[in-house]
Each structure stands twice: as structure tokens, then as C-alpha cells.
C-alpha positions as CSV (number, residue, x, y, z in Angstrom):
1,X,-13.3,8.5,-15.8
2,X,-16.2,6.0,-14.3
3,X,-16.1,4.1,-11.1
4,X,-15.6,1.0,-13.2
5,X,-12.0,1.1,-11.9
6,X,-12.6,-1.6,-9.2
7,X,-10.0,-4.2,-8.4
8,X,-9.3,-6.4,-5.5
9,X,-6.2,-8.3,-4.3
10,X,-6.3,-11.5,-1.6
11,X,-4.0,-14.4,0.2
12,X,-3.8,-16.3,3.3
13,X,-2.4,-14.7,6.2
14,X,1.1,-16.6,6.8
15,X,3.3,-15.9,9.9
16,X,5.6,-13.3,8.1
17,X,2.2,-11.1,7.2
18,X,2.5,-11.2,10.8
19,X,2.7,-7.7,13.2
20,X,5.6,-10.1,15.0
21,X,7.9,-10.0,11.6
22,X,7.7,-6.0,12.0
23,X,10.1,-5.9,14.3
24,X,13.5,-4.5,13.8
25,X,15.4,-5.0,17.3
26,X,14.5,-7.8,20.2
27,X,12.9,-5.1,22.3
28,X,10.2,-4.4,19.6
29,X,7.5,-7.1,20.3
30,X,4.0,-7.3,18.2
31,X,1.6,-9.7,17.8
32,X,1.2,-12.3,15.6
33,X,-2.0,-11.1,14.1
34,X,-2.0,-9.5,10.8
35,X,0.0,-6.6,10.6
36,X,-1.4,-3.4,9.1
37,X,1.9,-3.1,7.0
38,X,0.9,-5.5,5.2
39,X,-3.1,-4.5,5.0
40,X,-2.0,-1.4,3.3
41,X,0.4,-3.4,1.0
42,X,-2.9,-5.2,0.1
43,X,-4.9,-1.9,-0.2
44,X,-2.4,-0.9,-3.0
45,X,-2.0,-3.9,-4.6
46,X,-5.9,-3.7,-5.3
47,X,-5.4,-0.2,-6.1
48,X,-2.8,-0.4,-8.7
49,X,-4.4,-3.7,-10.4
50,X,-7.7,-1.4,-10.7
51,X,-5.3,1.4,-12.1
52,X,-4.0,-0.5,-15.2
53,X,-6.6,0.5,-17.8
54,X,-5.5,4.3,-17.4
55,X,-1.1,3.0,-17.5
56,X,0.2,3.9,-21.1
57,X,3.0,1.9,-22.3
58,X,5.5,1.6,-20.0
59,X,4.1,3.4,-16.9
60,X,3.4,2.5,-13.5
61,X,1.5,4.1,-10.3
62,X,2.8,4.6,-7.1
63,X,1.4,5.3,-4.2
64,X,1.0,9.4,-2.6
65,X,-1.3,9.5,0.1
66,X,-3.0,6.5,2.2
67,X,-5.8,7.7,5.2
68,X,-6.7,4.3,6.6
69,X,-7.7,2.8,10.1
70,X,-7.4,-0.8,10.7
71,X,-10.3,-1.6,12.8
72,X,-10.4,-5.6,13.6
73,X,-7.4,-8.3,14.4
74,X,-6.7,-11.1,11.6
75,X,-5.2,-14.5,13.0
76,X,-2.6,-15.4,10.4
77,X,-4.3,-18.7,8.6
78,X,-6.8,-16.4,7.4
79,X,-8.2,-15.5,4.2
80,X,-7.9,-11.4,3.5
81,X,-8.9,-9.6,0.6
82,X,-8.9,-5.4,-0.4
83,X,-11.3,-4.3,-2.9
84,X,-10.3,-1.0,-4.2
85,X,-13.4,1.6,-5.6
86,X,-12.6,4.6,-8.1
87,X,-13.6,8.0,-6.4
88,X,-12.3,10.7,-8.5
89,X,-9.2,11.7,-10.1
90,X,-7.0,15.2,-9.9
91,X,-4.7,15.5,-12.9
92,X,-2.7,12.3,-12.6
93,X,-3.5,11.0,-9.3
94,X,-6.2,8.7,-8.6
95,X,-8.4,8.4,-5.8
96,X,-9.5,5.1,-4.4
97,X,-12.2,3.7,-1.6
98,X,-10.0,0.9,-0.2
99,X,-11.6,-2.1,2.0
100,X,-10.2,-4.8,3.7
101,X,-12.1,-8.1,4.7
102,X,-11.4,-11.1,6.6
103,X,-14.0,-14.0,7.3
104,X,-15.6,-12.6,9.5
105,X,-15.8,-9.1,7.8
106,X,-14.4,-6.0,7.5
107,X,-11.0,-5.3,9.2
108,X,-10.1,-1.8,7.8
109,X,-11.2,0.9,5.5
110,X,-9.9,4.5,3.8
111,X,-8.8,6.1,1.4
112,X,-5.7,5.9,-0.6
113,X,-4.1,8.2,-3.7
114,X,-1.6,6.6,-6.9
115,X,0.1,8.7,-9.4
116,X,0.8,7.6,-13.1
117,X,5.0,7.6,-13.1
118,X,7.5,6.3,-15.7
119,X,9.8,4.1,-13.7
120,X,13.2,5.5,-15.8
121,X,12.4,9.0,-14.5
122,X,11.1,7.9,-10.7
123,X,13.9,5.6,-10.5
124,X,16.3,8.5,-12.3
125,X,15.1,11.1,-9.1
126,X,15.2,8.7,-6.4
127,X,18.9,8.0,-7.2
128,X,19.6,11.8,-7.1
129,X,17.9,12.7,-4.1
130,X,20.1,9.5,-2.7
131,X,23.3,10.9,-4.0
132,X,22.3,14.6,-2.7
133,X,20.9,13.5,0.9
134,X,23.5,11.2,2.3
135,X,25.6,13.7,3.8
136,X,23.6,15.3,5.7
137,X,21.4,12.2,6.4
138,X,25.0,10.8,7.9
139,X,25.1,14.0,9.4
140,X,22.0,14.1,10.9
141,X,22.6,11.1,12.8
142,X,25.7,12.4,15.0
């Protein structure tokens, strides 16, 4: 493996990137600056576009681990961008440097993990944990 795995994703920073489109109930009130949801969403984008030499036919990476901070506030109108950086790899997970700029510079930084998956057999164990967890998930909630 080389660190020529590099990628990067970008857009402009609409209303529903928003911090304010977070929200779940009326109570929950956010900003409408761009929300670090969707920064991370970015981060992996970049990630998994700088992943797809390594993909045999078929696969796909997910995401594992993410360690980021979100340092700077992004009006929405704004150009963003993440640049993922290959660090090292363990067995079939992938290590990334992910950075993420606005105009004015840099508005967040870390580090983020993807695993090499076939989708049949992710898909395949996410449908049995569903089928064996909503009991007690149900249950749970009482």
C-alpha cells in the first residue's frame, strides 16, 4: 500500500447541509451553519472515492471508526471540500487523514477507518440483527 490513495469530495453548502435540518422535534434548535453531520458525510465520501483502487468486483467500504473535531463554522452558500490521505492499513480496514476546508480554510480535521464489505453479506447481517433485536429494542423502550 502507498499513500497515493488520496481523494477528495466537495459542494456548496445548501440550507438542508444545515445544523437547523438536524433536528428531530421543535424543541431541538441548531444553527444554520454547516452541520458536522454532514462534514463527516463529506470526510467519507472522500474516503471511500480514495478507496476504490483496493474494491474487487463487487465490493464496497463502509465506514468503522471516525475521530474528528470540527473546528470553524460554514455559512451555507459556501464552497466545502474533504481531502482524504492514506495512513496505513490493518488487514482490511483502511486508515485515512481526513480534512475539511471552506474559503477561508480549514474547518475540521481526523481521522477516519473503512472496511472492504460485500453488500449481499452486510446487507444479509444487518437484516438478521433487525429480525433478532426488535423485541427487546421494543422492550427496552417500556
Amino acid at each position: 500500500m502507498n499513500n497515493a490513495l488520496t481523494a477528495e469530495a466537495g459542494f456548496v453548502v445548501t440550507a438542508q447541509d444545515s445544523a437547523r435540518c438536524i433536528a428531530i422535534a421543535p424543541s431541538d434548535v441548531f444553527p444554520e451553519v454547516f452541520a458536522t453531520s454532514r462534514m463527516i458525510a463529506l470526510m467519507e465520501v472522500a474516503a471511500a472515492r480514495a478507496m476504490k483502487p483496493l474494491l474487487g468486483e463487487g465490493q464496497l467500504s463502509v465506514g468503522v471508526m471516525l475521530h474528528v473535531r470540527h473546528t470553524a463554522a460554514t455559512p451555507v452558500g459556501s464552497n466545502v471540500r474533504a481531502v482524504a490521505a492514506w495512513l496505513r492499513t490493518e488487514a482490511r480496514v483502511v486508515y485515512f487523514r481526513v480534512e475539511a476546508f471552506d474559503e477561508a480554510g480549514s474547518i475540521g480535521a481526523g481521522e477516519h477507518a473503512r472496511a472492504i464489505v460485500d453488500p449481499a453479506r452486510l446487507l444479509s447481517g444487518a437484516q438478521r440483527r433487525r429480525q433478532s433485536t426488535s423485541t427487546s429494542f421494543t422492550q427496552g423502550m417500556q
